[in-house]
N, C-alpha and C positions, 0 to 999 in steps of 0.2 A: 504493500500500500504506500503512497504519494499524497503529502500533504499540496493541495490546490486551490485555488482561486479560480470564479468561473468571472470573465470581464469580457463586457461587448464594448459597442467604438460605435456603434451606428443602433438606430430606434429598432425593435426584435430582429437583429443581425446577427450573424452568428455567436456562440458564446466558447472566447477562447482559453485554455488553462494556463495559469502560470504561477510561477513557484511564492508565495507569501513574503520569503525568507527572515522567519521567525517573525515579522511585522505584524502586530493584532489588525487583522484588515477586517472589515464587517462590511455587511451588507450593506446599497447606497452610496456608498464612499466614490471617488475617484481616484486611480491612481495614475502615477506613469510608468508607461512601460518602453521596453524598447520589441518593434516587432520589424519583421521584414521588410515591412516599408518607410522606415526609421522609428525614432521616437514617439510615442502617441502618449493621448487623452482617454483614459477608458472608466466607462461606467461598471462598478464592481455590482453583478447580477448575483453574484453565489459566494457566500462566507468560506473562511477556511474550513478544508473540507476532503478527508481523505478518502482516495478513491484508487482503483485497480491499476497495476503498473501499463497493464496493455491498452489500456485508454488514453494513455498520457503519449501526444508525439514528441520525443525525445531529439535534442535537448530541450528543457523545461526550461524558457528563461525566466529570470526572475524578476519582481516587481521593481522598479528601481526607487520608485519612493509612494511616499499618500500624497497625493494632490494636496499644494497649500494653497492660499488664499491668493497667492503669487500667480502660480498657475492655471486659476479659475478663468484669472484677468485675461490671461494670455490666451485660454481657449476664446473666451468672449471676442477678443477683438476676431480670431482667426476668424469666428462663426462673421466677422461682419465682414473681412476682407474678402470671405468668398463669396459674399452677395456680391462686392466689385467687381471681382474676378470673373463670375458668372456673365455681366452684363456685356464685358470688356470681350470675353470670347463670343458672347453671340453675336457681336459685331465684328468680328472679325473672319467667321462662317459666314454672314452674309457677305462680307468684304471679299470671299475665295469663291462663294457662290457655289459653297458645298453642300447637297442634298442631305442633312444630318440634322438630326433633333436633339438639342440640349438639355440632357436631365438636371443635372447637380453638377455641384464644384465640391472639393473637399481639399482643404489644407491639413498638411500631416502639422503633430504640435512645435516640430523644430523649425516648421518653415522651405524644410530641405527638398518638398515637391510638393507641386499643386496637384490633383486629379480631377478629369475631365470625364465622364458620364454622358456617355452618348447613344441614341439610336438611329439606326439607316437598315433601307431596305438591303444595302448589300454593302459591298468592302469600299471602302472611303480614303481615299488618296491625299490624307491630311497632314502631309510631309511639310508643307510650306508653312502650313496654321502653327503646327507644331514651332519650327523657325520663329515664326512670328508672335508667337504667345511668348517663346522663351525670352526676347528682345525688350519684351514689356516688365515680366514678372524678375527675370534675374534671375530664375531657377529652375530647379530640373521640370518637365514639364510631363503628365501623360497622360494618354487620351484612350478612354476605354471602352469601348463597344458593347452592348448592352442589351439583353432581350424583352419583350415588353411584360415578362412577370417582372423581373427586376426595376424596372422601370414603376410599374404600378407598386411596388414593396415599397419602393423610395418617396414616389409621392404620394401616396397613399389614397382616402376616399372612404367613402359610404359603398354598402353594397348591398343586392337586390333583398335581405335581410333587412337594412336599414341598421346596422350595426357598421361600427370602426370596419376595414377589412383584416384579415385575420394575419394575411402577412405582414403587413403594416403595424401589426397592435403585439402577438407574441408568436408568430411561426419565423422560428429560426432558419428554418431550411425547408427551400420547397417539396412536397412528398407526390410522388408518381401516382398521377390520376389517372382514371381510362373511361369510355363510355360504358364499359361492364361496369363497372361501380352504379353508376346512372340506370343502367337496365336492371341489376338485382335490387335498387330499392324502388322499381315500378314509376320510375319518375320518368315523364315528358322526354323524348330523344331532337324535341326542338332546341335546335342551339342556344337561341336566346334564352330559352330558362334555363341552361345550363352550364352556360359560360358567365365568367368573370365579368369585371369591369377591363380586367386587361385584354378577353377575345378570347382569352384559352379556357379549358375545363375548371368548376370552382374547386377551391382547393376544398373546401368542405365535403365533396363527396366524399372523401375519406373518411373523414368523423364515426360515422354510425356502419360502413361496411361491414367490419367484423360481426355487429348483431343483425343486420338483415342477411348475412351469410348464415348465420347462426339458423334465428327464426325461419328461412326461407328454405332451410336441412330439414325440420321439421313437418314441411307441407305436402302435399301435393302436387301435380302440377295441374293448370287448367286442360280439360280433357283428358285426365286420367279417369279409370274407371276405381270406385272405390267401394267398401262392407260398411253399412252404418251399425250402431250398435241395435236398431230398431231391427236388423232382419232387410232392410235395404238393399240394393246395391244401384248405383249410379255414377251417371257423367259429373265430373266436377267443372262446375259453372266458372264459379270466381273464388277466389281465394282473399282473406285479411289476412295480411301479414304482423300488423300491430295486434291484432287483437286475437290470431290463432284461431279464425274460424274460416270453414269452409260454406258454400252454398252446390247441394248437390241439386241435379236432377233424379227423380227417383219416379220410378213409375209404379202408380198403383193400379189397384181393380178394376177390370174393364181397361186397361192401357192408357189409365188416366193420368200423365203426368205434373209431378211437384216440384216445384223448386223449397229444397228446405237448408234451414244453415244449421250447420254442426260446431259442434266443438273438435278438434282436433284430435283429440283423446278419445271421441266418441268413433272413430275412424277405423279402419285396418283398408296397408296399401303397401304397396311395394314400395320401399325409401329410397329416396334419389339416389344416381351414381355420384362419389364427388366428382366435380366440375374440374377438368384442369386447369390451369391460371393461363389465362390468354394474356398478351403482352399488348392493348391497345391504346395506343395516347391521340394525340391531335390530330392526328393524320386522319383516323376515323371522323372527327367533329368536322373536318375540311369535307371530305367524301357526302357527311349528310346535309352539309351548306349547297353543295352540290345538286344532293338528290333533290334536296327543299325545290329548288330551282328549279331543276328539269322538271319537275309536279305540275310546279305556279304554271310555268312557261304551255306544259300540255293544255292543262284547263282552258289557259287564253285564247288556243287555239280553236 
């Protein structure tokens, strides 16, 4: 075991370990640290805190100090220089007349690089910008290409919830979404109810997978034939998944038939095969923008 510190640098951005060294560090605090990208400002998310040697990437560096009151200062003006910074490269993008969208600016705490936050449809020939930003700021300079989850993480938003968005508020790290997720819990395969603010799948499908996988082991499926406990046997209509019931057809006296809902338990049925895990991400949600399309487009016809 490794005693650690869990510190992020950015609003629910990744959260990275590094060594206390013997310093009572506590929750909330600031400290500074030295990381890859020099010196930084980091929000202390996790108290000291031992944890498994194989979690930790090795070397551990350590904290270099607790944020003073000195270095509050120094983060504040940075957060204001990069508003300058900000306005100064998006004038200078129009000035190269380069197809690129400006997310954020970020000064490291020593001053020693600015970063630039960018998105474009495709690869961006920013070799002179670069030139020309270094000319202005006097330091190192880098310009970083950026996808629209990252993009929407950074500037954040409401979403179709009416809640913060989730990676903006505390999802550290984006988790692999697919349209299976969307199909096992019965929800709409229209894109717009089931994409982000950023266009891609919401990261919430994930949330509740594991118990609609769960619940959804337990059922039937629509049009299986099933045993009620009444002496039954029938078509299965529709299925609740929240609530564990089913609606069969059942036919009575004379070939009279019923629709009646059961409880699940009241049931006997052959149990699903498990499912193997299909590997679908965006590319599906492109396909059914697609099919949407060719629909709309037949109808018109």
């Amino acid at each position: 075991m490794i005693k650690v510190i869990g510190v992020r640098f950015r609003t629910a951005g990744k959260i990275y370990f590094f060594d206390p060294a013997d310093m009572k560090i506590e929750k909330g605090q600031h400290v500074i640290v030295e990381t890859a990208r020099g010196v930084e400002y980091g929000h202390v998310v996790m108290g000291v805190k031992e944890v498994e040697d194989q979690k930790v990437v090795q070397p551990l560096k350590p904290v270099l100090r607790i944020a003073t009151a000195e270095d509050d200062k120094i983060e504040a003006k940075n957060k204001e220089k990069e508003k300058t910074a900000y306005q100064i490269c998006l004038e200078k993008i129009a000035k190269h007349k380069l197809e690129m969208k400006l997310i954020d600016t970020e000064y490291t705490f020593d001053n020693n690089k600015v970063l630039f936050y960018f998105t474009a449809d495709g690869r961006i020939d920013f070799r002179e910008l670069v030139k020309d930003l270094a000319s202005v700021f006097k330091t190192r300079i880098e310009l970083r290409q950026i996808g629209v989850r990252d993009e929407t993480k950074i500037l954040g938003g409401v979403g179709n919830c009416g809640r913060e968005l989730c990676c903006h508020t505390y999802l550290s790290e984006f988790i692999p979404v697919s349209i299976k997720m969307a199909k096992e819990q019965n929800l709409s395969l229209n894109p717009s109810k089931i994409s982000g603010t950023c266009g891609r799948l919401m990261c919430c499908l994930k949330n509740e997978e594991e118990t609609y996988e769960y619940l959804n082991s337990r059922l039937p499926s629509v049009g299986d034939y099933v045993t009620t406990d009444d002496g039954f046997r029938g078509e299965v209509q529709s299925v609740n998944v929240l609530r564990q019931t089913v609606k069969v057809i059942v036919t009575l006296d004379k070939d009279d038939k019923d629709v009646r809902e059961y409880r699940v338990k009241q049931l006997k049925f052959r149990p699903k095969r498990k499912k193997e895990k299909v590997n679908i991400n965006d590319a599906e949600l492109k396909a059914l923008e697609a099919l949407e399309k060719k629909e709309g487009n037949s109808k018109l016809s």
